[in-house]
Backbone as XML, in Angstrom:
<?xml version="1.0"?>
<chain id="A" units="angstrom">
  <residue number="1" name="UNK">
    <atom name="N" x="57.582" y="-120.662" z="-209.783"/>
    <atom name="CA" x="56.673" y="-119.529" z="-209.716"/>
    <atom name="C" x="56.735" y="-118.854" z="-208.351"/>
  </residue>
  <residue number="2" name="UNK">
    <atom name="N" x="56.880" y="-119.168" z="-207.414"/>
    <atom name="CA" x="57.211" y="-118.713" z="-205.992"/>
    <atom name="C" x="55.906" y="-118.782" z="-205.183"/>
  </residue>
  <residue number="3" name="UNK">
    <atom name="N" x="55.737" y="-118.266" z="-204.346"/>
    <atom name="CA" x="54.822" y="-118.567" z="-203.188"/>
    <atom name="C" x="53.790" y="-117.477" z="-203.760"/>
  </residue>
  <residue number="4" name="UNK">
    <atom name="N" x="52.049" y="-117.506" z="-203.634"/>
    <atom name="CA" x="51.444" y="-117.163" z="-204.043"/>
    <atom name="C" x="50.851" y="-115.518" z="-202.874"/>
  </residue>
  <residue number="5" name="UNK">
    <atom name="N" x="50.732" y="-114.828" z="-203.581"/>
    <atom name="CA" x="51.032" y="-113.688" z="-202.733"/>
    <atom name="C" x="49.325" y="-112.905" z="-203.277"/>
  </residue>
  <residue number="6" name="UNK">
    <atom name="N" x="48.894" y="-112.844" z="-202.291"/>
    <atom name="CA" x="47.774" y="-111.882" z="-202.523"/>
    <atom name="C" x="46.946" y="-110.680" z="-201.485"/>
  </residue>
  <residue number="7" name="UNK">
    <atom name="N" x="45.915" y="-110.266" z="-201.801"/>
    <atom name="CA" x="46.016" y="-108.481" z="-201.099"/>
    <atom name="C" x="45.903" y="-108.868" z="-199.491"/>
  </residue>
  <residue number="8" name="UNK">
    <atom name="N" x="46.825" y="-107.922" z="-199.389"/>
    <atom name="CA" x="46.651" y="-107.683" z="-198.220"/>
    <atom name="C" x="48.266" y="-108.426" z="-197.569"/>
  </residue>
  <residue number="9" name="UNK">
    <atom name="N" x="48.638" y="-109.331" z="-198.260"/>
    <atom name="CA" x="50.090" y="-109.586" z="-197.894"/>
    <atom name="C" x="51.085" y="-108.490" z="-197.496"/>
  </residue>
  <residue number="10" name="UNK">
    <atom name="N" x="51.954" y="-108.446" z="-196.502"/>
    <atom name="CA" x="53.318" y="-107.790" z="-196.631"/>
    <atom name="C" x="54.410" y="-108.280" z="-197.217"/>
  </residue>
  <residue number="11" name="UNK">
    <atom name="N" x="55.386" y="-107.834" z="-198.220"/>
    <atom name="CA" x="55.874" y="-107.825" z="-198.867"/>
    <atom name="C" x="57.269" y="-107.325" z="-198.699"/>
  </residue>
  <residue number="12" name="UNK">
    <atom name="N" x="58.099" y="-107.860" z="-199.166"/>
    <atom name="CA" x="59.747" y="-107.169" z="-199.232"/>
    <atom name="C" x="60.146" y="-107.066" z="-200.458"/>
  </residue>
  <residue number="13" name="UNK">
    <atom name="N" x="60.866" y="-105.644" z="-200.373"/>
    <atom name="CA" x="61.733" y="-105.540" z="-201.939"/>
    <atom name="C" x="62.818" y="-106.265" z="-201.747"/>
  </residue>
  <residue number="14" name="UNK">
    <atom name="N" x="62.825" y="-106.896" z="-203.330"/>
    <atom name="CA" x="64.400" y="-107.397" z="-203.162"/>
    <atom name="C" x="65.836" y="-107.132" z="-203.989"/>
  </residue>
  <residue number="15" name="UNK">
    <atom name="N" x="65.011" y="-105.870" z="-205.073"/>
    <atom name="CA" x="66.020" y="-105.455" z="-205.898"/>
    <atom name="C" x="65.579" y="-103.256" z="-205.555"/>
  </residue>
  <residue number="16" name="UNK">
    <atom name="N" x="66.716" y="-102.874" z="-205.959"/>
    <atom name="CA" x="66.800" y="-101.626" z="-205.560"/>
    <atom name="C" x="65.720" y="-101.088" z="-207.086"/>
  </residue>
  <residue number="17" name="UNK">
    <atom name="N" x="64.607" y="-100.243" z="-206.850"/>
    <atom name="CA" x="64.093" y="-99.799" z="-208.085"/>
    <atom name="C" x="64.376" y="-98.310" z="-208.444"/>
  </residue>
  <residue number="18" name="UNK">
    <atom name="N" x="65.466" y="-97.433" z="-208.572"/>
    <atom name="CA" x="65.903" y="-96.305" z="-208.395"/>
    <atom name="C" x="64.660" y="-95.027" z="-209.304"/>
  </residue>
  <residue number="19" name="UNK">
    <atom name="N" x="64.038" y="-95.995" z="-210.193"/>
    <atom name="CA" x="63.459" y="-94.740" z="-211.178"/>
    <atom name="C" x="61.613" y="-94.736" z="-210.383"/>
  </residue>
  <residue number="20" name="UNK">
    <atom name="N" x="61.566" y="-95.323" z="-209.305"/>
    <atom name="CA" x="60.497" y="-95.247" z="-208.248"/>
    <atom name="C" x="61.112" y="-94.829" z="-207.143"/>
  </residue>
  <residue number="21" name="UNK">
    <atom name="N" x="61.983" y="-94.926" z="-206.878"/>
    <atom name="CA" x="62.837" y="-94.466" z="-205.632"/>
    <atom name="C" x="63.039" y="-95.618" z="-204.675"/>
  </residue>
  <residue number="22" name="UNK">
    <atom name="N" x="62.530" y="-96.761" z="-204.819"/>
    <atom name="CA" x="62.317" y="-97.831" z="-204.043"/>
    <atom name="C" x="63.910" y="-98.512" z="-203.835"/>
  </residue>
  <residue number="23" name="UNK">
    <atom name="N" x="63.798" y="-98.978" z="-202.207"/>
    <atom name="CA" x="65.153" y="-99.513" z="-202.283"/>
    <atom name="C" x="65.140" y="-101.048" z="-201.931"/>
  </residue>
  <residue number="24" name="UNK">
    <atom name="N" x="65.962" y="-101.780" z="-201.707"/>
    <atom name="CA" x="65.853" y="-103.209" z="-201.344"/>
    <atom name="C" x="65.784" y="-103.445" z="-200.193"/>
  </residue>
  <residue number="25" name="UNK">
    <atom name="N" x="65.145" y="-104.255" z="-199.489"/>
    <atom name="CA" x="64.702" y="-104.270" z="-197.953"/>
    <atom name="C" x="63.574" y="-103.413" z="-197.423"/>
  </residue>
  <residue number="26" name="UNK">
    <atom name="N" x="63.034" y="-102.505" z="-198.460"/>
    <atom name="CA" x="61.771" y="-102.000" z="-198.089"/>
    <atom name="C" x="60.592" y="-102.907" z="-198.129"/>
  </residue>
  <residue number="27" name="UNK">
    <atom name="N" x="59.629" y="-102.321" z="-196.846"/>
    <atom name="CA" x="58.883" y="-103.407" z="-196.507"/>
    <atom name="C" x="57.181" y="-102.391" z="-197.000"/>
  </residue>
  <residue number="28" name="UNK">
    <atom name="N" x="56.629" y="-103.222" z="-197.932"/>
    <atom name="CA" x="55.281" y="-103.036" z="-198.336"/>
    <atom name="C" x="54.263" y="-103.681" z="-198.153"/>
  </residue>
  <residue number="29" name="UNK">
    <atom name="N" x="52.811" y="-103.299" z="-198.266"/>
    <atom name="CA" x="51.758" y="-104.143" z="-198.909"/>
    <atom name="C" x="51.032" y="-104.262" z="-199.839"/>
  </residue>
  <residue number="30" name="UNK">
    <atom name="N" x="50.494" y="-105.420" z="-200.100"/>
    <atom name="CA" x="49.897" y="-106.082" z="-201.556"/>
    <atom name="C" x="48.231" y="-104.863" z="-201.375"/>
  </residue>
  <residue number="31" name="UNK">
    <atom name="N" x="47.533" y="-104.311" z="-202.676"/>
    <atom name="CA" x="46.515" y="-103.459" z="-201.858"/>
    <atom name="C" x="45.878" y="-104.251" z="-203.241"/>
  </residue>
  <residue number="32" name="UNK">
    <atom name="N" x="46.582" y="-104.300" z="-204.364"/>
    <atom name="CA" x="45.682" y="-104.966" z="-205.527"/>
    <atom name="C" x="46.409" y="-105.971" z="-206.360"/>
  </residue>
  <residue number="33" name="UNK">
    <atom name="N" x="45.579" y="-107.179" z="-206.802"/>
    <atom name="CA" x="46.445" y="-107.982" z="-206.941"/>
    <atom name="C" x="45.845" y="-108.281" z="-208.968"/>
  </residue>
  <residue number="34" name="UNK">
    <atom name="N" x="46.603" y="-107.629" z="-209.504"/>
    <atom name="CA" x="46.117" y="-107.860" z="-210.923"/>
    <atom name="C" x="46.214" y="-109.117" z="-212.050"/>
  </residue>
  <residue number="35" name="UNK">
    <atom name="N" x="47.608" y="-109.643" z="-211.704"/>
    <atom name="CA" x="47.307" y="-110.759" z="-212.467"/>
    <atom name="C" x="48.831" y="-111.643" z="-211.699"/>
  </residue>
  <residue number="36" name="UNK">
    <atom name="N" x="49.195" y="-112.893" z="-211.810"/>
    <atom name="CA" x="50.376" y="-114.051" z="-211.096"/>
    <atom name="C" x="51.328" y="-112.748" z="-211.102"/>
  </residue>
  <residue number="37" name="UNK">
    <atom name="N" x="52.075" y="-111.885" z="-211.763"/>
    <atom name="CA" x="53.125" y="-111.015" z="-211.587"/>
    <atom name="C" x="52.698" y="-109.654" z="-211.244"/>
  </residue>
  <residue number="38" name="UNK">
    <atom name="N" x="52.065" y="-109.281" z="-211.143"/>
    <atom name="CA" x="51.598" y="-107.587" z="-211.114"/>
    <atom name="C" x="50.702" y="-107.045" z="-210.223"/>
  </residue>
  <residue number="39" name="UNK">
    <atom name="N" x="51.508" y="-106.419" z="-209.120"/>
    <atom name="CA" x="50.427" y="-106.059" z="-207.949"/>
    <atom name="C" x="50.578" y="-104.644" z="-207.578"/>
  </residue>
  <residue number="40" name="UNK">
    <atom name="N" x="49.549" y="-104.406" z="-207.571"/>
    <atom name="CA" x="49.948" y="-102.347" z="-206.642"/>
    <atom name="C" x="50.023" y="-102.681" z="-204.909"/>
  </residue>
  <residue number="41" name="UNK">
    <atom name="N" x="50.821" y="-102.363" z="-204.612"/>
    <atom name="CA" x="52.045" y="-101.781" z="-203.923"/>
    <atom name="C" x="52.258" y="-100.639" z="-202.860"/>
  </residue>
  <residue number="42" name="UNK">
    <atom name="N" x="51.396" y="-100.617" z="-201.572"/>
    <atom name="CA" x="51.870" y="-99.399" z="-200.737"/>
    <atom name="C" x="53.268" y="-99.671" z="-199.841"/>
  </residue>
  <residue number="43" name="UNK">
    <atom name="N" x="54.445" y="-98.569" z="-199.967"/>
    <atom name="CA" x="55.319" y="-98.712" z="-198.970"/>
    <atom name="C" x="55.292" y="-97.426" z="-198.093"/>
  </residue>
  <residue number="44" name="UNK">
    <atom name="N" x="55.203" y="-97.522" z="-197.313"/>
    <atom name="CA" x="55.097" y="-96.593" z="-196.016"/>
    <atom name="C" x="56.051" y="-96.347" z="-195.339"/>
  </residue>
  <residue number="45" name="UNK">
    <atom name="N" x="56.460" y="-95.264" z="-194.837"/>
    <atom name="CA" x="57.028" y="-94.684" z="-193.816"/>
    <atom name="C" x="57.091" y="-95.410" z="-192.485"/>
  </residue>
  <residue number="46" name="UNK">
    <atom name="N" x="57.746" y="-96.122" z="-191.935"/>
    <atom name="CA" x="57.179" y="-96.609" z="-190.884"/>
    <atom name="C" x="57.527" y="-96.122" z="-189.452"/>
  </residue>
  <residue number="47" name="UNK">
    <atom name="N" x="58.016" y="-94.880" z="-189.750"/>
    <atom name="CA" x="58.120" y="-93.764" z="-188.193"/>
    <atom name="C" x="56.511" y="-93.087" z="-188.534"/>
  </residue>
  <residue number="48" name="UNK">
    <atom name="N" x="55.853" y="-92.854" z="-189.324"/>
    <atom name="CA" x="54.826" y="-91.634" z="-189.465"/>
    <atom name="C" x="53.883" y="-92.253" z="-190.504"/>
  </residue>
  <residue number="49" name="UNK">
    <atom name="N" x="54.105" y="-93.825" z="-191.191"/>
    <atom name="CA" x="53.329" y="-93.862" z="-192.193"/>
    <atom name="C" x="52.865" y="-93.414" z="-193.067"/>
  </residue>
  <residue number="50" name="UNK">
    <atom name="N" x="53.682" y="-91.719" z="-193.712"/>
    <atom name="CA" x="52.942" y="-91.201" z="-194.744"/>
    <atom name="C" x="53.337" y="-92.038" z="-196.067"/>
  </residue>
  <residue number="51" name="UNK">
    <atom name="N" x="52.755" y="-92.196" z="-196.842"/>
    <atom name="CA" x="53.171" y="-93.308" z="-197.929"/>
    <atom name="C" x="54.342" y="-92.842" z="-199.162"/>
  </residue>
  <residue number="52" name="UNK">
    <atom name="N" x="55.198" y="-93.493" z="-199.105"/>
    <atom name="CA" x="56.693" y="-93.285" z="-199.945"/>
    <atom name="C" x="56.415" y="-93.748" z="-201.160"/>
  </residue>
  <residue number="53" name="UNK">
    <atom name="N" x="55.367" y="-94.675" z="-201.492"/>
    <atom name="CA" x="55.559" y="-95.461" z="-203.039"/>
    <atom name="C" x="53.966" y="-96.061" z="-203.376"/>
  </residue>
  <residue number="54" name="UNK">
    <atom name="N" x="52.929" y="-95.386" z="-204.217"/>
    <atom name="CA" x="52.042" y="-96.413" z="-204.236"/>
    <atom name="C" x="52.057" y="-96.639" z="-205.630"/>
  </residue>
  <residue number="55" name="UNK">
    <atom name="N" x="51.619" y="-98.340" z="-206.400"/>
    <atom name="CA" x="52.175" y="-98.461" z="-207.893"/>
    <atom name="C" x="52.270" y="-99.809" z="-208.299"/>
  </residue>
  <residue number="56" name="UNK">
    <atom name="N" x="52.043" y="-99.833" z="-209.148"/>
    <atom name="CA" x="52.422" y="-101.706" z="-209.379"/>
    <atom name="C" x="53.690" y="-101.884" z="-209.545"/>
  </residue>
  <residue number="57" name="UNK">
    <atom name="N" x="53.653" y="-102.970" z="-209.068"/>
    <atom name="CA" x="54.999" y="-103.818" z="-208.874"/>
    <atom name="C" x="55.249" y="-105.058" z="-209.605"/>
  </residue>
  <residue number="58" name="UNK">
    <atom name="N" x="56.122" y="-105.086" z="-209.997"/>
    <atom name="CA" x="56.336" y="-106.613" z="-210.864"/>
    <atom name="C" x="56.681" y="-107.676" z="-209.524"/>
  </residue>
  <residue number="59" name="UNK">
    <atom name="N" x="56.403" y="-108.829" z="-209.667"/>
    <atom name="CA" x="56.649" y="-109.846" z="-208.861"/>
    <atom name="C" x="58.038" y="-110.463" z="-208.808"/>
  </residue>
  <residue number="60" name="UNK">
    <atom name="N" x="58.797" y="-110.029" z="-209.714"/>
    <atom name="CA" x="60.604" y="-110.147" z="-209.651"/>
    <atom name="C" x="61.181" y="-109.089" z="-208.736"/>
  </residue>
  <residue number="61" name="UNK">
    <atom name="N" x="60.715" y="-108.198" z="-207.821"/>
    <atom name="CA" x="61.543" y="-107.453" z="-207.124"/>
    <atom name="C" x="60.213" y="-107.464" z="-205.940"/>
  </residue>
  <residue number="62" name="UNK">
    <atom name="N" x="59.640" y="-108.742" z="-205.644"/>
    <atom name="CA" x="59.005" y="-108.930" z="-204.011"/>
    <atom name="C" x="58.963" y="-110.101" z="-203.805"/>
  </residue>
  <residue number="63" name="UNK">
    <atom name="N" x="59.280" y="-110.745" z="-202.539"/>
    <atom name="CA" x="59.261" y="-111.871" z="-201.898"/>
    <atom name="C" x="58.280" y="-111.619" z="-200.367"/>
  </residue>
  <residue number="64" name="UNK">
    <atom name="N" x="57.257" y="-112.388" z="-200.083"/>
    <atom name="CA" x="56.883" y="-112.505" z="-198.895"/>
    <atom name="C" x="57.705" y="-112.181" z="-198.057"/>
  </residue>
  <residue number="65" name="UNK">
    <atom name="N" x="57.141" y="-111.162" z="-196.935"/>
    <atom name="CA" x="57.817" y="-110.786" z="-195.873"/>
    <atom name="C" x="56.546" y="-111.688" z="-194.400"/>
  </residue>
  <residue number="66" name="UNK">
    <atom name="N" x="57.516" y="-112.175" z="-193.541"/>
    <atom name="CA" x="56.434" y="-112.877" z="-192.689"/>
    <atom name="C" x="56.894" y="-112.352" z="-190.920"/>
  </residue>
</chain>
C-alpha cells in the first residue's frame, strides 16, 4: 500500500499525466485527502507560485516527496 500520505504532505509526480498537463518530477501538495487512493492536489509554480494544477489525484502517480 505505500507510505500513508495525508493533507498537507508534499508530494512528487511519478508518471507524466499529459491530459492534466502534469509532468513527472513535479512537486505538489496534499490539500484534501478523500479516501487511501484519492487526494486533491495543488502544484505550483515555484518561481511565482501561481498554481499550474489543482484536482484529484490518484495515488499511483505520487510518492512522498521529503
Amino acid at each position: 500500500m505505500g507510505a500513508i500520505m495525508k493533507q498537507f504532505d508534499v508530494v512528487r509526480i511519478t508518471k507524466d499525466d499529459p491530459e492534466n498537463g502534469i509532468t513527472k518530477g513535479q512537486i505538489g501538495t496534499i490539500l484534501e485527502v478523500w479516501d487511501d487512493k484519492n487526494f486533491d492536489v495543488e502544484i505550483s509554480d515555484s518561481s511565482n507560485g501561481i498554481t499550474l494544477f489543482l484536482g484529484v489525484l490518484s495515488r499511483d502517480i505520487l510518492e512522498p516527496f521529503n
